[in-house]
Backbone as CSV, one residue per row, in Angstrom:
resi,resn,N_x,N_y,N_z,CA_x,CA_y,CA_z,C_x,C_y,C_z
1,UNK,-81.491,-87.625,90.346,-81.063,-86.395,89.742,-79.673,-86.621,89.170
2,UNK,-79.474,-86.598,88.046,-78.506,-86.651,87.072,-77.082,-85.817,87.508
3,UNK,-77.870,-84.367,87.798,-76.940,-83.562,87.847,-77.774,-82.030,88.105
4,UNK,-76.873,-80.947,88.809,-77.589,-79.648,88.594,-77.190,-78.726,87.695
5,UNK,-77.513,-77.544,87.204,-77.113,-76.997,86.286,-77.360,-75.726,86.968
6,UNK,-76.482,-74.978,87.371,-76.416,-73.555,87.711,-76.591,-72.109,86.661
7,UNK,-77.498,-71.370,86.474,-77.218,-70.517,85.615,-76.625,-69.099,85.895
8,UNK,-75.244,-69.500,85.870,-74.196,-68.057,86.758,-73.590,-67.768,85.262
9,UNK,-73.563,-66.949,85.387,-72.909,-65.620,83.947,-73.885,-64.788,83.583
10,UNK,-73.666,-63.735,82.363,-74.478,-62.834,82.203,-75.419,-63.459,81.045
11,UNK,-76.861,-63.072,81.163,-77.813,-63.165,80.910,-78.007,-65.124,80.733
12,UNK,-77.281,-65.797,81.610,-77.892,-67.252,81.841,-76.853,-68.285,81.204
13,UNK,-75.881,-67.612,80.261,-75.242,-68.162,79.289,-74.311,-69.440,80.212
14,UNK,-73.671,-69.186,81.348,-72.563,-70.074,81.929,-73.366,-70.627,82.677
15,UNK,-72.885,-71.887,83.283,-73.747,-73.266,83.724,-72.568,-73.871,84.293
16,UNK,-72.880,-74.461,85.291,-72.195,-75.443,85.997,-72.799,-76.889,86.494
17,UNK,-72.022,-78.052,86.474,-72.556,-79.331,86.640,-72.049,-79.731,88.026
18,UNK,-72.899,-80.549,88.437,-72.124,-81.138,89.858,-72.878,-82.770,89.695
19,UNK,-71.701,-83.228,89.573,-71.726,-85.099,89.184,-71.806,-85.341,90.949
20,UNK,-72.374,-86.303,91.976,-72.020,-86.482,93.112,-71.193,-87.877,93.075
21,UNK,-70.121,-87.904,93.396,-68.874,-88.869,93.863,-69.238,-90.525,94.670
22,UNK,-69.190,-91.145,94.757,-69.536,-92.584,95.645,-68.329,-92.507,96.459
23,UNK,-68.850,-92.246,98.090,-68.432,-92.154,99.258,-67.234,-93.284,99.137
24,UNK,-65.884,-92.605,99.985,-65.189,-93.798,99.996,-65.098,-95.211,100.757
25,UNK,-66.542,-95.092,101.503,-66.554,-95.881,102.766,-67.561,-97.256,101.786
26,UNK,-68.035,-96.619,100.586,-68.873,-97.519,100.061,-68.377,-98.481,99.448
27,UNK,-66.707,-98.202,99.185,-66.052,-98.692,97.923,-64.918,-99.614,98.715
28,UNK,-64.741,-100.039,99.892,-63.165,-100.162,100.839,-62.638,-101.179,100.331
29,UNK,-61.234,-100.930,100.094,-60.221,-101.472,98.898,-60.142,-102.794,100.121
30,UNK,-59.529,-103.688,99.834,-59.042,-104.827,100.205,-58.125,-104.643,100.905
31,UNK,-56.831,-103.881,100.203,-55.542,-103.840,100.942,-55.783,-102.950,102.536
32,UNK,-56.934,-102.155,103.055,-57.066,-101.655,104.165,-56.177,-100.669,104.367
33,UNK,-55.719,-100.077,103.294,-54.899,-98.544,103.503,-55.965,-97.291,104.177
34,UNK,-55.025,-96.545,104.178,-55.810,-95.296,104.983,-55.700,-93.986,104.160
35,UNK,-56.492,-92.891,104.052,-56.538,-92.300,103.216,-55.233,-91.407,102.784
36,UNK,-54.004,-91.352,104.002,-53.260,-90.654,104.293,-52.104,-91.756,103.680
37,UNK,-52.366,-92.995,103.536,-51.602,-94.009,102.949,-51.584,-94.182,101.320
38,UNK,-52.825,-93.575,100.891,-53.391,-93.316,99.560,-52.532,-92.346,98.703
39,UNK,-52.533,-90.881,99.564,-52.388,-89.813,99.125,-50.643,-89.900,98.953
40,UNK,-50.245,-90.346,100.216,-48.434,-90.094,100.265,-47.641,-91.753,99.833
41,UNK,-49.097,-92.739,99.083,-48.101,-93.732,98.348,-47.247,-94.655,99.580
42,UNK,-47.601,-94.480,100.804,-47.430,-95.343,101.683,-48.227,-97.221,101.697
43,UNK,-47.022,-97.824,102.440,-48.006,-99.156,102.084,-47.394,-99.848,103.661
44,UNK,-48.309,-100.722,103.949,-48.094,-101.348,105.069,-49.698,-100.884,106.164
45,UNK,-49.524,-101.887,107.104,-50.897,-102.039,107.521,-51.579,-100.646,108.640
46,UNK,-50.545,-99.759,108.894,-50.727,-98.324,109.668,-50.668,-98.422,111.159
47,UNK,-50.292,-100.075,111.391,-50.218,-100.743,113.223,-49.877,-99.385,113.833
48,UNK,-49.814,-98.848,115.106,-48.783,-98.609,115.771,-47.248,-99.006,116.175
49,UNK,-47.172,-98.383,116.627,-45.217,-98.863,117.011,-45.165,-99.504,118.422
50,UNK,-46.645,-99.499,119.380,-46.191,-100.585,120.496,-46.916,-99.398,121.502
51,UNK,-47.123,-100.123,122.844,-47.150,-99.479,124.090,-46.163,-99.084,124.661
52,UNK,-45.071,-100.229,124.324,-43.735,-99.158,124.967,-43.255,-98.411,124.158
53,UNK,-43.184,-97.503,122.886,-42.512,-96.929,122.398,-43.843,-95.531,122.455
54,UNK,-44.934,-95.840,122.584,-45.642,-94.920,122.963,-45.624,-94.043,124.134
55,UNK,-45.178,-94.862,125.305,-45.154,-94.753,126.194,-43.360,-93.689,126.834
56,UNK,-42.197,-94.715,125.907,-41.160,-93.802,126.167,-41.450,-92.267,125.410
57,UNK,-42.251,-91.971,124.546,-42.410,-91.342,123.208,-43.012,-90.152,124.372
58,UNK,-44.225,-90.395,125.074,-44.846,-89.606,126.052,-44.369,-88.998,127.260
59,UNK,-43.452,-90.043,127.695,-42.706,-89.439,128.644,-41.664,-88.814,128.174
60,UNK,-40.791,-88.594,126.910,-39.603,-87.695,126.729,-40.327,-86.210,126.231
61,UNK,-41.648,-86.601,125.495,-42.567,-85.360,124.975,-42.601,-84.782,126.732
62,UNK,-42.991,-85.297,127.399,-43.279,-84.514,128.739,-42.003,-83.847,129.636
63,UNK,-40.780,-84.440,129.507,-39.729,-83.880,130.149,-39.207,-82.948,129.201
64,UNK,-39.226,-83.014,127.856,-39.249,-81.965,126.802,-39.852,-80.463,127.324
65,UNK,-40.709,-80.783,127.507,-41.990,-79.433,127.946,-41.409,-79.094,129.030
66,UNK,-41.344,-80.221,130.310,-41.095,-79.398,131.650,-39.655,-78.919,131.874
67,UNK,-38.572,-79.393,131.112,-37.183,-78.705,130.662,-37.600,-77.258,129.915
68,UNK,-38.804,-77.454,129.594,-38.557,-75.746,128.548,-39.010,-74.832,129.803
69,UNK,-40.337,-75.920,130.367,-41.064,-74.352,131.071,-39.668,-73.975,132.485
70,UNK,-38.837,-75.150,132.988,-38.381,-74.499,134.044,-37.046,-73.799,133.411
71,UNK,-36.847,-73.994,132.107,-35.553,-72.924,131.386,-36.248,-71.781,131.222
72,UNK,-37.546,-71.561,130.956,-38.223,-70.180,130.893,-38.044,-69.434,132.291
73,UNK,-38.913,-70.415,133.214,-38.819,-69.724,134.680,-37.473,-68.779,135.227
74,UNK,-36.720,-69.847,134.891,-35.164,-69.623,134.773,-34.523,-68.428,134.194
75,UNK,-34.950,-68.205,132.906,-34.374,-66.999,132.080,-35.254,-65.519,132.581
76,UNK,-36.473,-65.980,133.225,-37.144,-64.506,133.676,-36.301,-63.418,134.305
77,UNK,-36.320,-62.024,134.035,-35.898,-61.357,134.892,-36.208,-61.522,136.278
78,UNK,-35.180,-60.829,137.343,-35.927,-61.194,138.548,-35.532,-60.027,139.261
């Protein structure tokens, strides 16, 4: 199928086409970018930054949180 042809307007006159696209998984570039590397013109291979920087990254995200919830506890009336 080539294509469809919709007949939306009054009395049949307007038409619409729909071409279907080749998946991007069919086409995968060489350089192994990511689609988010595509869009924002980023380049480089998308590695991570490590287990330990993940790892300090998780634990300051977590003392982050438990500093807020016991400053909340804290600020409650009592």
């Amino acid at each position: 199928m080539s294509g469809m042809s919709l007949q939306t307007g009054i009395n049949g006159r307007g038409s619409a086409s729909y071409t279907p696209m080749t998946p991007g998984a069919a086409n995968p570039s060489t350089a192994g970018s990511t689609i988010a590397q595509k869009a924002y013109g980023i380049s480089g291979t998308g590695a991570g930054a490590g287990p330990t920087t993940a790892a300090f990254g998780s634990v300051s995200i977590g003392a982050l949180a438990l500093a807020a919830l016991v400053f909340l506890w804290w600020s409650l009336p009592r």
